[in-house]
Every structure is written in structure tokens, then in C-alpha cells.
N, C-alpha and C positions, 0 to 999 in steps of 0.2 A: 413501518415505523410510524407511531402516533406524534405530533405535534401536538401541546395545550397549548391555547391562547398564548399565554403567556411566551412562553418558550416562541411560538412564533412570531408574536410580534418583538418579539430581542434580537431576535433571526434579520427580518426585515427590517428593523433599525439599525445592522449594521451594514447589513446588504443596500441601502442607501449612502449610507456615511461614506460606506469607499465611492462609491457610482460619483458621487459630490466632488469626491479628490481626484477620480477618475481613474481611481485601480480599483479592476474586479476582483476580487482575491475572494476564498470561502471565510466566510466568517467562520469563530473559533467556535459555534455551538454546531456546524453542519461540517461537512465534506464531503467528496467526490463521491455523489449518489449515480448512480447509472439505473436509469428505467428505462427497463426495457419491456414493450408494445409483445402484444401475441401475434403481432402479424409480422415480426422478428427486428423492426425497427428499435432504435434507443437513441435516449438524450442523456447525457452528465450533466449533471446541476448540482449546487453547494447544500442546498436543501428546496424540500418541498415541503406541503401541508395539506389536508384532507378538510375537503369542503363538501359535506355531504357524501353524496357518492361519486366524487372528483378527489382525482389527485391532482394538484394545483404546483407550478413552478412558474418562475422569474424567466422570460425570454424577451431575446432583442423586442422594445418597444413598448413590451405590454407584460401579458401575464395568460399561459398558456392552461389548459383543462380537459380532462384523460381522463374518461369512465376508469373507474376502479375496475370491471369489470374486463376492458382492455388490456388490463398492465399484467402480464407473465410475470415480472419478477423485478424484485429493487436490490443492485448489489452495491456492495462499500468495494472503493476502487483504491486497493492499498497501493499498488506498486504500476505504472507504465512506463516504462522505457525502453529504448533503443538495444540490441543485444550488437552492444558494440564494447570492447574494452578500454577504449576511451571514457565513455560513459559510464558503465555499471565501475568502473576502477578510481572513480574523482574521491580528492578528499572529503570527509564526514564534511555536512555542515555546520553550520557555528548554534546547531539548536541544542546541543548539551556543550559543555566543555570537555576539554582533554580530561581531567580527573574523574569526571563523569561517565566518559566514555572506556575508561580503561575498566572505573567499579562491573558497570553496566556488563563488559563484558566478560572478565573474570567471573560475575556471576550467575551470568549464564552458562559457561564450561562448567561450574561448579555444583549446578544444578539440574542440566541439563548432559549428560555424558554422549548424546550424538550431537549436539551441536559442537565438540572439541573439532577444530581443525587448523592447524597450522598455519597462521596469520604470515601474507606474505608481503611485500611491500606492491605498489602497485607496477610498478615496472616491472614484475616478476610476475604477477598475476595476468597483466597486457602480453606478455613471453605466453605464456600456459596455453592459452586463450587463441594466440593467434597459432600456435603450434596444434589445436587441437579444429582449428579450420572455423572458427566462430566467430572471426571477426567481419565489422559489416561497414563495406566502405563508403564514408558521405556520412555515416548520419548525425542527426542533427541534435544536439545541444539538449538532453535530459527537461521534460517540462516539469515542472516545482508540481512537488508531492505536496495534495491536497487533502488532511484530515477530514474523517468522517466523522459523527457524533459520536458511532459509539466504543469509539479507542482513539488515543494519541499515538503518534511515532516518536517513539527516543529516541531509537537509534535505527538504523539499517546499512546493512553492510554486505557486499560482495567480493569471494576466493576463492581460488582455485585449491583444489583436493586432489591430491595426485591418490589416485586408488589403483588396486591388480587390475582391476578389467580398462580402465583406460583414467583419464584425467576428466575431472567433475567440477561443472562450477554449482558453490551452494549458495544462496542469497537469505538471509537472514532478516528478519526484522524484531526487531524488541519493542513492544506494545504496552501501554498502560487502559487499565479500562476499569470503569464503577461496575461493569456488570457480569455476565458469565460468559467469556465469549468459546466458553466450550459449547456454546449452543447453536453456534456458524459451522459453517464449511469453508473453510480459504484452497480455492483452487490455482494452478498454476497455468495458464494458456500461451502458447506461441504459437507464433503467426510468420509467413512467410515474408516477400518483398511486396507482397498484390493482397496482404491484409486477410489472406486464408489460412484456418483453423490448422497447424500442425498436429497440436497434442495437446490434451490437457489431460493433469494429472493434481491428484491432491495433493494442499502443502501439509508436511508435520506442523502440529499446534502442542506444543507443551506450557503449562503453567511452570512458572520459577516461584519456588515458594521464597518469602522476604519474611524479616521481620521489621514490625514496622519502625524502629529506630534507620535501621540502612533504606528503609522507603522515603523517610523525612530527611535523611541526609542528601538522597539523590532529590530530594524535591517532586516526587511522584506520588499521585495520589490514587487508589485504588488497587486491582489488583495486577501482578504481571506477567505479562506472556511473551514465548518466543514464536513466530513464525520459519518455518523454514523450508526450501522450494530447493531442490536440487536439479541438474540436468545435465546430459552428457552434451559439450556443445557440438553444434550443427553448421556446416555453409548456410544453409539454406533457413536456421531460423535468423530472424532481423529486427521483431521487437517479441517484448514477451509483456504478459500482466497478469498482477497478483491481486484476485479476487474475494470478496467475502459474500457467501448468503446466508439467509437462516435457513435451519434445520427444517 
């Protein structure tokens, strides 16, 4: 991902402003970049910038610098959380409204015919979940989804799918983006109690075609897509994350 000047000094002027208030948050032009080293190391940062033949980022103190040459690969970190039904089952946040979220999702069933699945309340999806041995006891508190540059989150939402071969949880996200992101791979990865790889598996990527009067109603600008990550739950998975690279 290229930075212009511009673009990154906008970056770093708000990347100070919170530091000033004393909340780190990603600014709205970056988000949860993960680089990761060929020698299989990685850091998450809100953004970085290209200084010659450096990749450059924001760390405790100063300002860190990683031969290009080093860096295997840069992903967008859409989804990390705990695979606990406490967790993945909390109410929507207050980043769309109720009206919002009901268009949002009507119009992905409508556009989308495997994203339909029977919306349950979350008491009922916490039931599914712990009947199906996926629940993970202790953990802790979902950390605040961090936008990447190149998509926003409207919405994201996790249910239970009761199917013939057993009970399914799906996770869903509804994305807006200026650019093509049929051009990523979003993968799905879960990880045990000890932070080891169970499975990973690719998510569905369908475009929701809009026109653009119901784009301007919802207030989204660009085009939109659904993500969606399915999985038979497990004892043994305990967090999962939802990834993007380029093609």
C-alpha cells in the first residue's frame, strides 16, 4: 500500500492529536495493518509509509524501519475476537442506527441469497453455541475493531445456522470501499488456547449491487460488499480472525 505525502502527513497529524489527548485510536484514513517480517515475526499498526526502501511505522517512543525487502506480507485485520458467545453475540454498536441496520441487512438477504439465515435473538444464538461445545470460559472483553484504509465496517454480525450436518456459526461483515476489493483474499484463521493455527479457511466475498439513491440514504459512499466466514464450532477453537491480503 502506497502513502503520498499528503495522505501521510493527514495520517500523522491525527496520529498526534489523539497521542496529545492521550487515546491511541487508528485514525479514520488507516487501520489495523499487520506486517508481517519473513522471518515470520509481525506488528499491527494504524498505518505506515514507505521511505525509500523502508517500510516505516509509529512505535513506543520513536519511529520504527523494516527493509522492504524483509516484509512477507501487509494484511487488513478485519475481525479479532475471542470465540466466545458472550462475545461474538453483544449488541450491534451504535456505528449505524436501528433503521440502518435493519436496510443494511434486508439488503444483503436480498442480494446476496447464501447470506439468508435466520436471525436469532442472542440468548438463543449463546444456547446453539454452547450446545454445540464452542464456548470459551474467561474470555475477555472483544477489543474495538479497528478500520483499515481500504474499506469501512457498517455493519458485522454473528448466528447460529442450524444445518443437516450439524449447527453452524456464520459471521458476516458488510463493508463499504472506493475501490475493488474483489482484488483481496479475506481469510478466516482459528487459533487454539496457546495462540496455535487450527484452520484456516477462505471467507465468501460477494459484491451487493446498490443503486445509488438507497447508497445516499444509508449514507455510504463507494461500493458494497459482504464478507462472510462460516465454521462448525469447536471446544478447542478460542479466538478466531478475519483477514484481508492482496491478490
Amino acid at each position: 500500500m502506497k502513502l503520498t505525502n499528503i495522505q501521510g502527513f493527514f495520517c500523522l497529524t491525527i496520529f498526534f492529536f489523539f497521542v496529545h489527548l492521550g487515546i491511541f485510536a487508528a485514525p479514520a484514513c488507516g487501520g489495523a495493518l499487520r506486517i508481517t517480517m519473513t522471518d515470520g515475526t509481525s506488528v499491527d499498526v494504524p498505518f505506515f509509509w514507505e521511505y525509500g526502501d523502508e517500510i516505516k511505522f509509529d512505535i513506543a517512543g520513536g519511529v520504527a524501519g523494516v527493509p522492504k525487502s524483509q516484509i512477507a506480507s501487509v494484511q487488513d485485520v478485519l475481525e479479532a475476537r475471542e470465540f466466545d458467545p458472550d462475545v461474538l453475540f453483544q449488541p450491534a454498536s451504535d456505528r449505524t442506527n436501528l433503521d440502518q441496520q435493519k436496510m443494511l441487512q434486508a439488503l444483503v438477504e436480498s442480494k446476496v441469497p447464501a447470506a439468508k439465515c435466520e436471525q436469532k435473538d442472542p440468548e438463543e444464538n449463546i444456547r446453539l453455541l454452547k450446545e454445540a461445545g464452542g464456548s470459551a470460559k474467561g474470555a475477555k472483553p472483544p477489543a474495538e475493531l479497528v478500520h483499515a484504509q481500504r474499506y469501512n465496517i457498517e455493519k458485522n454480525f454473528s448466528t447460529m445456522c442450524v444445518e443437516p450436518g450439524g449447527n453452524v456459526l456464520v459471521m458476516q461483515d458488510i463493508l463499504s470501499s472506493k475501490i475493488d476489493l474483489k482484488t483481496r483474499n479475506f481469510t478466516l484463521t482459528l487459533f487454539d488456547a496457546d495462540g496455535n493455527v487450527l484452520q484456516r479457511k477462505p471467507c465468501e466475498l460477494h459484491e451487493i449491487e446498490v443503486d445509488p439513491a438507497t447508497l445516499k440514504k444509508l449514507e455510504i459512499r463507494g461500493r458494497l460488499y459482504l464478507v462472510k466466514a462460516s465454521v462448525k464450532p469447536d471446544p478447542k477453537i478460542k479466538r478466531y480472525e478475519i483477514t484481508s491480503v492482496q491478490r
